[in-house]
N, C-alpha and C positions, 0 to 999 in steps of 0.2 A: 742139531736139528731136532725139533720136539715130536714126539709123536703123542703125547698124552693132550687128552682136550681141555680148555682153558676152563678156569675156573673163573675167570674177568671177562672181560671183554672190553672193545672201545667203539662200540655202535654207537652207545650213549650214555650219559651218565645219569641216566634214567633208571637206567639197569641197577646201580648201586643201591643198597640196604638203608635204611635207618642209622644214623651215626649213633652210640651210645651216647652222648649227652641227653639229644633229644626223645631218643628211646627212655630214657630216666624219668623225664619230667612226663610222658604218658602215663607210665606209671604210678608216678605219686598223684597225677589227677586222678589218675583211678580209684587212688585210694584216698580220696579225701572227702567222700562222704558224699550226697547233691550239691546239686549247683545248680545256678540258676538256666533255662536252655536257653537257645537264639542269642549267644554273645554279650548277653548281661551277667556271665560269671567274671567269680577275682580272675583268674586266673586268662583272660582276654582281656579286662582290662591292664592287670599287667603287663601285657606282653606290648599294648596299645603305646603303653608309658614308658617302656624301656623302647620302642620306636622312636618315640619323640624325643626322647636322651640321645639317642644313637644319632639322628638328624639333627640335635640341636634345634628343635623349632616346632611349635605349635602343629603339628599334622594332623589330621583325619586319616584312620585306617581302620582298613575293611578286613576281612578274609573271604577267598573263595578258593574252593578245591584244587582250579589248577588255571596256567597259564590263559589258554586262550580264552575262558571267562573271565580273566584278569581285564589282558589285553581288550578284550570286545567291547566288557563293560564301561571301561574306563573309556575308552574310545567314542562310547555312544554317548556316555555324559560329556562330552565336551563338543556333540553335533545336534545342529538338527538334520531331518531324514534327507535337504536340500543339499548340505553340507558335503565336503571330502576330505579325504585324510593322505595327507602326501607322505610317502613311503619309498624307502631304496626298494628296486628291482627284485634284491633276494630274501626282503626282509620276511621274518616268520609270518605276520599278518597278510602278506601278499600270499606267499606258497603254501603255507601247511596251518592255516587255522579254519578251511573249507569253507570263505565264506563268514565265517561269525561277526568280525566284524561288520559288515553291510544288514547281517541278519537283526542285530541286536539293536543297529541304529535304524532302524526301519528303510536301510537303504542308502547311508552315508557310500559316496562311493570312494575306493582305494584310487590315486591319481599315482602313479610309477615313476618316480624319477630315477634318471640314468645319473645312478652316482658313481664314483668311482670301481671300475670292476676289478682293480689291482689291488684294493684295501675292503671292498663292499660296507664303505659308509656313505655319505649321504655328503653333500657341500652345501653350503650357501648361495653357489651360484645354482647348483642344479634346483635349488626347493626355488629361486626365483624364476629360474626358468618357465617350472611350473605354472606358479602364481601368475605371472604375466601370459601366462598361453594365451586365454581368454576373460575377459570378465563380462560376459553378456549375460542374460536372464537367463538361458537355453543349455547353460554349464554350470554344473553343482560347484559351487564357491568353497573353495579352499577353506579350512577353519583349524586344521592338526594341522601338526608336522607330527611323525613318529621316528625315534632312532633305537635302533639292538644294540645292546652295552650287554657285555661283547656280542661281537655281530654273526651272520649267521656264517660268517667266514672265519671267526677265532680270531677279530682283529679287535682293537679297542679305541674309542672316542677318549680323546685326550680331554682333558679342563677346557683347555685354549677352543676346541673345536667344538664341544659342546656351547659354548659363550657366544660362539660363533655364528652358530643355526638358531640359537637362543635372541641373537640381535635381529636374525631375517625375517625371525617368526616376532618378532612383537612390534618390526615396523610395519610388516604384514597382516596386520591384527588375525596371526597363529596361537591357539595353543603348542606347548612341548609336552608330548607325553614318550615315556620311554618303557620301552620292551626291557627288562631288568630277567629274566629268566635267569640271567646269569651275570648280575650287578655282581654278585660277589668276588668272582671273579677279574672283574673290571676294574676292582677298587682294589684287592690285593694284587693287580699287575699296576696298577699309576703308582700306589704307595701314596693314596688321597685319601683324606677323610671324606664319609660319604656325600656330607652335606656339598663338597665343592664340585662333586660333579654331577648333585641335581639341585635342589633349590636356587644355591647361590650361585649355581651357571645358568639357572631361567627356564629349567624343568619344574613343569606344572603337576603331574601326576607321575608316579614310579611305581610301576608293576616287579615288587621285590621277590622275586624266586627263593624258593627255599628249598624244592623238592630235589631239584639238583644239586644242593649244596649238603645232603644229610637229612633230611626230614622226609616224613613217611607222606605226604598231602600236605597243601597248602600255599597259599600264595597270597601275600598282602600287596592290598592296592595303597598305595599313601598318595595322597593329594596336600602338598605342599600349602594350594588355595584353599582350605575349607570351602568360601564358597561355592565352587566346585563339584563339592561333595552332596550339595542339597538331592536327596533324594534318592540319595546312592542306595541307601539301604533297601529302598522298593527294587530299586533292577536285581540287586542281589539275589531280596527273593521271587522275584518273576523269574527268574532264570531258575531257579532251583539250584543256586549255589549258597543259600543260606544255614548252613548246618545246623540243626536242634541242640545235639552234644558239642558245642563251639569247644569246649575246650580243648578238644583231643585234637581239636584242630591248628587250635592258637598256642598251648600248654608246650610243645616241641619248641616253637620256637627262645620260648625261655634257654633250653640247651644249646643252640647256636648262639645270641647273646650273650651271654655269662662266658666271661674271660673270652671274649672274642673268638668263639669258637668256629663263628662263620668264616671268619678273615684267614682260620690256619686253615681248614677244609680247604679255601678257596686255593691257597699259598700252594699247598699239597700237590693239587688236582694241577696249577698250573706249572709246579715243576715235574711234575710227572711228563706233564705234554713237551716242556723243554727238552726234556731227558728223551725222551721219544725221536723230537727235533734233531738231535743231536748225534743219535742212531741213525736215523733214516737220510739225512741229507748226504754222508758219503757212500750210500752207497752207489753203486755205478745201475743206472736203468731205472733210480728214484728222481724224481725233479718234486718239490716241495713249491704247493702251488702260490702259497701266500706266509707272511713271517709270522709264526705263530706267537699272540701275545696274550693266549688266554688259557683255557684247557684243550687246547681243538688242534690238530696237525691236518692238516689237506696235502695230499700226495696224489699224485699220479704214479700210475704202478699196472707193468705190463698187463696184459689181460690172462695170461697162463697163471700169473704171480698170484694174482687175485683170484682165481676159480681153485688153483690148489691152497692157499691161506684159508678158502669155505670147505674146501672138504675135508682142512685141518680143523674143521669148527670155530675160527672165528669168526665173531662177527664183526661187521661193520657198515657203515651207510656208504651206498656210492650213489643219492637221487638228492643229496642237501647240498646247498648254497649251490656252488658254482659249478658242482662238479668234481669227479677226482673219489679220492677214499677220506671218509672224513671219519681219524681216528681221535676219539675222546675219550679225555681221563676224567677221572672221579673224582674223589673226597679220598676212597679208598683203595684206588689203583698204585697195586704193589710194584717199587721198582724190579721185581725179577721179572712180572709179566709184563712189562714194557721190554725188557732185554728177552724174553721168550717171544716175543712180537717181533722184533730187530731182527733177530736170530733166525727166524725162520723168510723172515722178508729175503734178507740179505743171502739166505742158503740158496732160495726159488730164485733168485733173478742171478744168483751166478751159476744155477746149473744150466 
């Protein structure tokens, strides 16, 4: 049983530092003398170009500081303010982006579909459900579909399933935009190249996370459709996500590119979460709320278990997705602090 306080944590993998690769390449932009500002430096266009390598196809990409500017913006260029965007129940844009999306699109509204609460992804039948609610003048007209890859339960959209929502949403005349926060993740648990499970499954736009995956800021929007993209760069900077010094922003990602350094962080983080899995399910008073196929483990865990795990100073989230303890691994969560995590679970729930 541990008594010293963690030096990790699995609140979120938010919490995680800078991976040295990408810490590297801040550096050498720093030291490489001016550049040009607003995203006209080498060193965004490269990283633009090593995108469209890694996708295999003609992209437009943006950068914005983080997530829910991803998400909103991207969101907003594929509505207008009459328009709405169909969403699972737990998805990030529904619970924790405060609104942004509605705000950015001058009122696009979020439409809830009840997707599966056993996996918290999304179906084809539930997004037509949707669709067919109403079609009158007096209800904002469906125009998104959005899906979390991986979801906000640690679950992950297969090829097949993505192709799937991909067919509903283009007989629907939907966009596919997807929540990628934690794509990397999603592509190092299928063992897919990235392209097949957005483009070539009928993803329109992918909000690629990076902050999670190793990098200090940052988050590329890629639009699959260029045309799409008309005028992106205005909402960027109306929003005040347009960085002066792009580089420092774009320049990391070169370190997760190069020798697929996103793909091993990702591999890392999600056997860490296995490893976790793996600890947690025997023990007696754990129930393990969903099969974890990303970084994420969801447990249920007595109430004494969890108020003495805080006053052992971990942290963790128990207000995300479904509920339960939602323990996340890193890039660089150690497997001893996983077994110091186990170790003290399993001590609390047998005393």
């Amino acid at each position: 049983m541990s008594s010293s306080t963690p030096s990790q944590h699995f609140a979120s993998d938010n919490y995680a530092g800078i991976c040295p690769e990408a810490l590297k390449y801040i550096v050498e932009a720093n030291g490489s003398g001016h550049e040009v500002a607003y995203g006209d430096d080498s060193w965004t266009q490269r990283v633009c170009d090593r995108l469209r390598d890694l996708f295999q196809t003609d992209c437009e990409v943006f950068f914005v500081f983080n997530g829910t500017a991803a998400n909103s913006l991207a969101l907003a260029s594929l509505c207008q303010s009459y328009h709405s965007v169909i969403c699972h129940e737990l998805a990030h844009v529904e619970t924790d982006e405060c609104g942004g999306p509605e705000f950015f699109s001058n009122g696009s509204k979020l439409l809830v579909a009840k997707g599966g609460l056993e996996n918290g992804k999304l179906t084809p039948d539930a997004i037509e459900s949707v669709v067919m609610r109403r079609a009158d003048i007096h209800y904002p007209k469906p125009k998104v579909v959005t899906l979390t890859q991986s979801t906000e339960v640690g679950t992950v959209y297969t090829v097949e399933e993505v192709r799937a929502i991909a067919a509903i949403a283009k007989r629907r005349d939907l966009r596919v935009h997807m929540d990628g926060a934690r794509f990397a993740n999603a592509v190092a648990s299928l063992g897919v190249h990235p392209s097949e499970i957005t483009w070539r499954a009928g993803v329109d736009v992918l909000c690629f996370g990076g902050t999670k995956n190793g990098l200090p800021v940052g988050e590329a929007v890629v639009f699959f459709d260029r045309a799409l993209a008309e005028d992106f760069a205005y909402r960027v900077k109306q929003a005040g996500q347009l960085a002066s010094k792009m580089r420092f922003i774009s320049a990391p990602w070169l370190g997760l590119l190069d020798d697929d350094v996103w793909l091993r962080n990702a591999r890392h983080a999600n056997a860490m979460a296995r490893l976790l899995h793996e600890r947690l399910r025997v023990i007696p008073g754990v129930r393990i709320m969903f099969e974890p196929q990303a970084n994420a483990v969801f447990a249920e865990l007595p109430l004494h278990v969890i108020e003495q795990l805080r006053a052992r100073r971990w942290r963790f989230y128990t207000f995300i997705g479904a509920g339960g303890c939602r323990l996340m691994c890193a890039w660089d969560t150690q497997p001893e602090t996983v077994e110091q995590i186990a170790a003290d679970i399993a001590a609390l729930c047998a005393a």
